[in-house]
N, C-alpha and C positions, 0 to 999 in steps of 0.2 A: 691648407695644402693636403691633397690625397697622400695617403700614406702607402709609400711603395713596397709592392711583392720581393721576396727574397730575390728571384732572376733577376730585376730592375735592376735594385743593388749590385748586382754584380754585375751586369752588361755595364753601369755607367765606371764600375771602377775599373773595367776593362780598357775602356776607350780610352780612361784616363793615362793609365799607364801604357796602353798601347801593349799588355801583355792577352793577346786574343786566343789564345790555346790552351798555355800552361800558366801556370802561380807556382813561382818559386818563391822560399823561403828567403829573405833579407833583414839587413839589420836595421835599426832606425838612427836615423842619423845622429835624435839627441833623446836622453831617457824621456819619457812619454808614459804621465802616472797610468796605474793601472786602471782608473775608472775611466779614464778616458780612451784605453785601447780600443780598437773594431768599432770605433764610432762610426756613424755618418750623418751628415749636418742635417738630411732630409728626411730621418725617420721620426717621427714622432713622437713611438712607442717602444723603445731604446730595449728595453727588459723583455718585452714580450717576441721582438728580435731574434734575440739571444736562446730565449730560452726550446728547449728541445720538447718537442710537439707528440714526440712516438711515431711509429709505425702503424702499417694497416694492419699488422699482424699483432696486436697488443696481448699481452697474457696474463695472469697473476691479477685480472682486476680484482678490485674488492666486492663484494657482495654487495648492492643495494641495499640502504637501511630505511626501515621502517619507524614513521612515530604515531603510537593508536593518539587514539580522540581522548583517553579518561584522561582526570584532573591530575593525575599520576604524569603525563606526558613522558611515559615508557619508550627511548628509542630504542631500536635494536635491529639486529640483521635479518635478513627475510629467510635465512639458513637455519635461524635459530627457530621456527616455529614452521608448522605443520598445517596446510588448509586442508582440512574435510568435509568436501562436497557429497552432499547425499541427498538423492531422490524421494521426498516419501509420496506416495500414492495410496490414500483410502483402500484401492481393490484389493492392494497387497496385505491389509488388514489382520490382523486375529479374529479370529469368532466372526468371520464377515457377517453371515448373517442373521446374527445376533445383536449385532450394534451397527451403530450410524455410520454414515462415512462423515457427520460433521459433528463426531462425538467417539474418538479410539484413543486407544496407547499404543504407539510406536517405541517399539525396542529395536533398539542400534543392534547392530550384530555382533559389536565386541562392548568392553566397556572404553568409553573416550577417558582419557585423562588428561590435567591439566589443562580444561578449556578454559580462554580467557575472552572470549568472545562467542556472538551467535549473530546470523544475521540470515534473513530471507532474500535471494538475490531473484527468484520467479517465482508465478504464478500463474497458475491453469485451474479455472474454476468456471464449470456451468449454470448460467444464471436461470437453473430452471426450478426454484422454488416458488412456490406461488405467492400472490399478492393477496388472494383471498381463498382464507382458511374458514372453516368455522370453529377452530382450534386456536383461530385469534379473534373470534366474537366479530368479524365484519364482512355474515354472509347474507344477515337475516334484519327485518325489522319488520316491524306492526303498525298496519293500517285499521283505524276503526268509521266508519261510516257505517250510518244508521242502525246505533248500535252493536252492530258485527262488525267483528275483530278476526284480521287475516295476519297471518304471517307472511311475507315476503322472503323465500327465500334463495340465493342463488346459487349456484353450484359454486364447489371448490373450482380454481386454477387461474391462472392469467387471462383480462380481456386485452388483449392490443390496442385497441382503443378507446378512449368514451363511448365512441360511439354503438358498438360491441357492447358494451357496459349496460346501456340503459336500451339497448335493446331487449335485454335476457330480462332486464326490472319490468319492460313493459310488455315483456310475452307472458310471466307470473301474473302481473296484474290482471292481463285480460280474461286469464286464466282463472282468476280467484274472485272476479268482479265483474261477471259478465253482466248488470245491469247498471251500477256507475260505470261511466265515461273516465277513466283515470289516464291520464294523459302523461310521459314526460319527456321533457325534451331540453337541448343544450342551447343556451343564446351562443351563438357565433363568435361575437364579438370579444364577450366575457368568459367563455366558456364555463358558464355557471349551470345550475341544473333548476331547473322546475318543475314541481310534482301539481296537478290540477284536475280537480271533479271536475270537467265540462259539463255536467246536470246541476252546478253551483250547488252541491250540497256539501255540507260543511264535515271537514273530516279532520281527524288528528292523528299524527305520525309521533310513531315512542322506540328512540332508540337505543331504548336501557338495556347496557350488557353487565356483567359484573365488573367489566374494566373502566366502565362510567363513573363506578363508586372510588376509584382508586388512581385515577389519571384525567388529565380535559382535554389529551389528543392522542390519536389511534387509539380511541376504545370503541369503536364501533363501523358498521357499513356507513352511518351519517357521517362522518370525518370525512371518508373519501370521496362521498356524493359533496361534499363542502355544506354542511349541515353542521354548527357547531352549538347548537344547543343540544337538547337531549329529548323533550319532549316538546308537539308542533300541535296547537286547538285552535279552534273559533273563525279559521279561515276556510276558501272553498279553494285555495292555490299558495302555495311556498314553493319560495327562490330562496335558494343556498345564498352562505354571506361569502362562499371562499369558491373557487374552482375545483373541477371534479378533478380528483387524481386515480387514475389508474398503474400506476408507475410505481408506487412505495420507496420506501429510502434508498438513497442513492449510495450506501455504505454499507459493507459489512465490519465483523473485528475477528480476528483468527489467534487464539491464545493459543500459546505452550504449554502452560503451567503458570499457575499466582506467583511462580518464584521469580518469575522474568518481566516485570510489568515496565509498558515503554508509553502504551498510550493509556489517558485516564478517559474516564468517562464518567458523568454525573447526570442524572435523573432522579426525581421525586426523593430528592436529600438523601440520597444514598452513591456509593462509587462504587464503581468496579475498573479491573483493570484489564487490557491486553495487551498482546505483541505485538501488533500491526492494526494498521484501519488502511481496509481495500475498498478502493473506489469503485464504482458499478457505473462502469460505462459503457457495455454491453447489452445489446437488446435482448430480449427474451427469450429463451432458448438457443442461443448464441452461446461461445466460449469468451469469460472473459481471462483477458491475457494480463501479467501484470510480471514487468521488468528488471522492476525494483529501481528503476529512473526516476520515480517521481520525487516530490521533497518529503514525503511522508516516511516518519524514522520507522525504520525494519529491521533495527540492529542492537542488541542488547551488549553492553564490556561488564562483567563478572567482576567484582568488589575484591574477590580474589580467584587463583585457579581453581575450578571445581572439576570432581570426574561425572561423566552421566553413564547411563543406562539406559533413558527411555523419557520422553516427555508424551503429556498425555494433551492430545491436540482438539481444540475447538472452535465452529465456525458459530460463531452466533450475531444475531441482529441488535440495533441501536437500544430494544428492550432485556439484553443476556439472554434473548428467547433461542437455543439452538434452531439453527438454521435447516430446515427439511430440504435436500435436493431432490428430493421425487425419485430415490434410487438411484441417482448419478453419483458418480465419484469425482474426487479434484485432487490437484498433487501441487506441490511447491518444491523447489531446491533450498535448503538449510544449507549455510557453511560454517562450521566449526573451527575457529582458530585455536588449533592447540601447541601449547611450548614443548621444544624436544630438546633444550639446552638447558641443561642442568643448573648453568652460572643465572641466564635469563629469569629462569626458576625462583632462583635463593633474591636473588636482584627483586623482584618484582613482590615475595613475599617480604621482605626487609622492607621495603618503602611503605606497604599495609599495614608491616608492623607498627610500623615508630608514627605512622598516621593518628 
């Protein structure tokens, strides 16, 4: 049976009594225990009846409470702590230009205390560092046919395309080789690459950089042409085993400081750590935006309250290599939860203590 509106209820005990204006007060004809008074047969929900619901005009509520994420599971009232949203932007920098904008120390304006947390909630960062440096050994490699040996080299910066790519390799070539035929070109299908004498004379490509000696991927131009050997003899044509990348990693990591480590990372049996790992889904010279939506952790909780002064910020790639933005600058929103109740305070160190 639906459960009827307070009006129902009293239109039907109206009709009953035939009292359709007033309710006066009367006595019962025989004592009628108290659990049973102001029944009615058809309510359901007997208590919730009864019970007084407030006004539209309610006052005195209680604060909202809060319970963080640590293993501590801290609740408390949202009155009791303090959010500190702050902008940092690289241009606003010390020493701008003296140092990087993806390598400064940002100092707060006051000293924060008692922060119990940090979290990045945006990000604004231009994806306009390039893909190929010769400051990362993959601009250059060496052709030798008939015994002369050429350097191949391309300019620094972004191609857009493969096709872009091995365009600039075969304007070099013709350049360096005007009487072999060096040819190279993309299969379609695969989009793999091929380097070939068309005079069928037999040539060798040597992709030795110093990061050859010390890694087996991104050390060289061959990795990105899809070339994962190091040195190419005895043929008059080679085809790459992997597809050409133009594009580089699809991540950066943006640290605060080694005190704050959220995300790890491992290469060549060593780790390092950051604050965040920002996705690159942004084309080339584009802004890429970042929300702090995504599921990637962007939020550090402090062991205990600490005060700061200033962390010293870095944007660097999947090798710790600081990240060159070509002169551009990027800014993200920090928020700093800090405690402004004294009791929360003593509370929150007593639980770390006896930890």
């Amino acid at each position: 049976m639906a459960q009827l509106t307070y009006q129902q209820v009293l239109s039907d005990h109206y009709e009953e009594t035939g009292k359709t204006v007033l309710v006066v007060s009367q006595e019962y004809e025989e004592e009628i225990p108290a659990e049973d008074k102001n029944k009615h047969p058809e309510l359901e929900n007997q208590e919730a009846f009864q019970k007084f619901g407030g006004t539209r005009n309610e006052i005195g509520l209680s604060p909202p409470k809060h319970q963080d994420n640590t293993i501590y599971s801290v609740t408390y009232k949202t009155k009791d702590t303090k959010l500190n949203v702050i902008n940092i932007d690289s241009k606003f920098r010390q020493n701008y230009l003296t140092t990087q904008s993806t390598n400064f120390t940002f100092n707060f304006g006051r000293e924060l205390k008692n922060i119990i947390s940090m979290r990045i909630s945006g990000l604004e960062i231009p994806n306009t560092n390039y893909i190929f440096m010769a400051s990362k050994y993959n601009t250059s490699f060496i052709i030798t046919a008939n015994n002369v040996s050429k350097t191949i080299t391309i300019p620094d910066g972004n191609y857009e395309n493969p096709y872009d790519f091995i365009e600039k390799i075969q304007e070099i070539l013709d350049l360096l080789f005007p009487v072999e035929k060096f040819k190279i070109t993309i299969d379609i299908p695969t989009s793999k690459i091929t380097i070939t004498n068309e005079t069928s004379t037999i040539f060798s490509m040597d992709f030795t950089t110093p990061l050859t000696l010390i890694r087996e991927y991104d050390n060289s131009i061959g990795f990105n042409m899809g070339f994962r050997g190091i040195i190419y003899s005895g043929e008059d044509s080679y085809t790459a085993t992997a597809i050409v990348d133009t594009i580089g990693s699809n991540y950066l990591f943006l640290s605060l400081g080694e005190d704050y480590p959220v995300i790890t990372q491992y290469h060549n049996n060593t780790m390092f750590i950051a604050f965040a790992k920002i996705l690159v889904d942004a084309e080339k010279n584009a802004i890429l935006y970042e929300n702090g939506s995504n599921t990637i952790t962007k939020e550090y909780f402090f062991q205990q309250p600490v005060n700061m002064r200033s962390i010293h910020i870095k944007l660097y790639d999947a090798h710790q290599e600081i990240v060159n933005l070509q002169g551009m600058d990027f800014s993200f929103t920090l928020e700093l939860l800090e405690i402004t109740n004294h009791s929360l305070y003593e509370s929150v160190r007593t639980i770390l203590h006896n930890e």
